[in-house]
N, C-alpha and C positions, 0 to 999 in steps of 0.2 A: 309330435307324432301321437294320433290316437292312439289307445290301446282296448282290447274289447275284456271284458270282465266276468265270466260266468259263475254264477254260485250253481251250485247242482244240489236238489233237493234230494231229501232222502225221498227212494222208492219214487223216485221223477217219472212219468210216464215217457218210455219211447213212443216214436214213430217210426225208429230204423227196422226193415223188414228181417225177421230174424225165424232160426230154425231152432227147434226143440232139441237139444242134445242130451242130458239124465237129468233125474228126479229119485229123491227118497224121502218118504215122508211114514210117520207111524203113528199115528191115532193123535191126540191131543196134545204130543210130546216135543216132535218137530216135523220142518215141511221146508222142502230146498231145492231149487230147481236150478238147470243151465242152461242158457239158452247161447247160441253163436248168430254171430251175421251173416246172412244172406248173399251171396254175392258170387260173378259169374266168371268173374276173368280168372287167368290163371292166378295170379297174386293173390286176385281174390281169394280164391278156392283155395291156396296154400295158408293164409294168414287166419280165413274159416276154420280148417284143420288145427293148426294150432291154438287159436283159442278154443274150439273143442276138446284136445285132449289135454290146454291147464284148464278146464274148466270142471273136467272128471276129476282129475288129482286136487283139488283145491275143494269141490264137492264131500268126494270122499275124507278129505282130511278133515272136514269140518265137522260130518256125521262120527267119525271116531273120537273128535273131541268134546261135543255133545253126549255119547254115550258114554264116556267116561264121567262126564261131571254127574249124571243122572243116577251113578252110581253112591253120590253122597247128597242129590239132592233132588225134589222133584220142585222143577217151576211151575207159576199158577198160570204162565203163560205158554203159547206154541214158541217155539224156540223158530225161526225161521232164517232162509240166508236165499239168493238170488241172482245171480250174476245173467246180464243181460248188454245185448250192444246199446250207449247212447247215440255214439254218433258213426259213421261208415263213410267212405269216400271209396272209389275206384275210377282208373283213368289210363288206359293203355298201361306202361310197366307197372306203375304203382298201384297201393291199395292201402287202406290205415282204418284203425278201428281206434274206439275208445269203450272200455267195458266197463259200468257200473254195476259195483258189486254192493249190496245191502245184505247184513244179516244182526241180527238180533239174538242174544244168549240169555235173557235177562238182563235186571239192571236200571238205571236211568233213562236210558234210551239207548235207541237202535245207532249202529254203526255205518258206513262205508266207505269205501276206498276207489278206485281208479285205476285200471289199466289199459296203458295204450301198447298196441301193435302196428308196425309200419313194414308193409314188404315191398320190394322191387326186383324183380324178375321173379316173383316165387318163392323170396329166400328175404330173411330178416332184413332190416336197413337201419344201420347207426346214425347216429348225427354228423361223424364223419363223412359219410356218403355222399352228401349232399352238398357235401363245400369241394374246390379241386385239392385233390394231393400236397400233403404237406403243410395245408392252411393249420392254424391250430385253434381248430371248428369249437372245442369247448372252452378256453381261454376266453374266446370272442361272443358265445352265448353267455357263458358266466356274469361276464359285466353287463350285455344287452340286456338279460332280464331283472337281474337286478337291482340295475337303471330303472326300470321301471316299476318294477315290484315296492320300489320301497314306498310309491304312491299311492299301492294297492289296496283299501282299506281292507282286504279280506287275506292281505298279510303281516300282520302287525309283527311278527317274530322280524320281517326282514328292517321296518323304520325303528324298531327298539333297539337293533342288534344283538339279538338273541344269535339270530343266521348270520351268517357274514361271507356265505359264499355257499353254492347250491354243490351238492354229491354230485360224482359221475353219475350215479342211477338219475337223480332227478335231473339232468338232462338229460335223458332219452325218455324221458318219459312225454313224449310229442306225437302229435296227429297232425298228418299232412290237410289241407283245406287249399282251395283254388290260390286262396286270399295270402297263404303262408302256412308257417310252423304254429301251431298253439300247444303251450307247454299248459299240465292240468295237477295241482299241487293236491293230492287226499285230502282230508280232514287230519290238524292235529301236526300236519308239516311245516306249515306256517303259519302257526296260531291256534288259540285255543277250541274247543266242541261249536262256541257258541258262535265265531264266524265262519265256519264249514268250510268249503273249498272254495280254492281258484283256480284261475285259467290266465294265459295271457297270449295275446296273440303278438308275432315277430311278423313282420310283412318283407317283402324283398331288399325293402331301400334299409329295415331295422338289421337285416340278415347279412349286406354287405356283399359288396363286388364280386366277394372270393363265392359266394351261393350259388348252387347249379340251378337256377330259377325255373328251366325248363322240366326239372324232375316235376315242379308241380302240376305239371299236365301230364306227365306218366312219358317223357320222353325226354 
């Protein structure tokens, strides 16, 4: 079975249509903005809302710990940070986002991380949702990715056996696509700065009989 592979560049340009939600910045010290995804349905509009309001609290917690460090030091650089949608999908009940977040405190280099959000009917949606009742939906992702990951060059923690089995949190860390599930591992999760992130996609036949295949159309 193929598998699809995404590195994510730091500060990648989008093309997801996205709305300005805050900004704080002050003279040559720092500059950080948030932006949310765009989107019409109701799912959409709920899973919108909530990444706008972690994107205020993640904003703000970042500006309070930049002004704290400024307090023993001043950098020759702007301190910056960014959280922005890369990717967006909506589809009758469903809707899924994935948010690329960049910021910079100084340093070697700039940072970032990955968060994805998946709703269905308005209201969050686990990886249990998706499989029918009683399957045991991470048991059965655990090994499917894996299975695959260990192939992944852009996961070396999982062929070395550093990892040897993914957290509950890194599976739901998934964004719905027509095509399937694609899990999106940060920087640093499976492996070191210099291979950056990954992605892997599950498609229906990887996800197994017990999948609600039709969720992926939003019904």
């Amino acid at each position: 079975m193929l598998s699809v592979l995404i590195t994510l560049a730091l500060q990648a340009p989008s093309t997801v249509p996205a709305d300005f939600v805050a900004k704080s910045s002050k003279g040559s010290l720092w500059d950080a903005a948030v932006y949310t995804p765009r989107l019409k349905t109701p799912s959409g509009k709920a899973l919108a809302a909530a990444v706008a309001k972690d994107g205020k609290t993640a904003l703000n917690q970042w500006v309070t710990e930049v002004q704290q460090g400024l307090k023993s030091y001043k950098p020759d650089m702007v301190q910056s940070y960014e959280s922005k949608p890369e990717y967006a999908y909506e589809r009758g009940r469903i809707a899924s986002a994935r948010m690329f977040i960049y910021y910079f405190t100084g340093g070697a280099h700039p940072n970032n991380m990955s968060r994805n959000y998946t709703y269905w009917d308005s209201k969050p949606a686990k990886l249990a949702d998706f499989f029918t009742p009683g399957f045991d939906a991470a048991r059965h992702i655990n090994y499917a990715l894996m299975e695959r990951l260990v192939n992944n060059p852009q996961a070396p923690a999982i062929s070395d056996g550093t990892v040897r089995e993914l957290s509950p949190a890194q599976l739901e860390q998934f964004v719905v696509t027509p095509k399937g599930l694609v899990w999106t591992f940060s920087t640093y999760e499976l492996g070191p700065y210099v291979v950056g992130s990954a992605s892997q996609l599950l498609r229906p036949e990887d996800l197994g009989p017990n999948f609600r295949v039709s969720m992926l159309q939003g019904r």
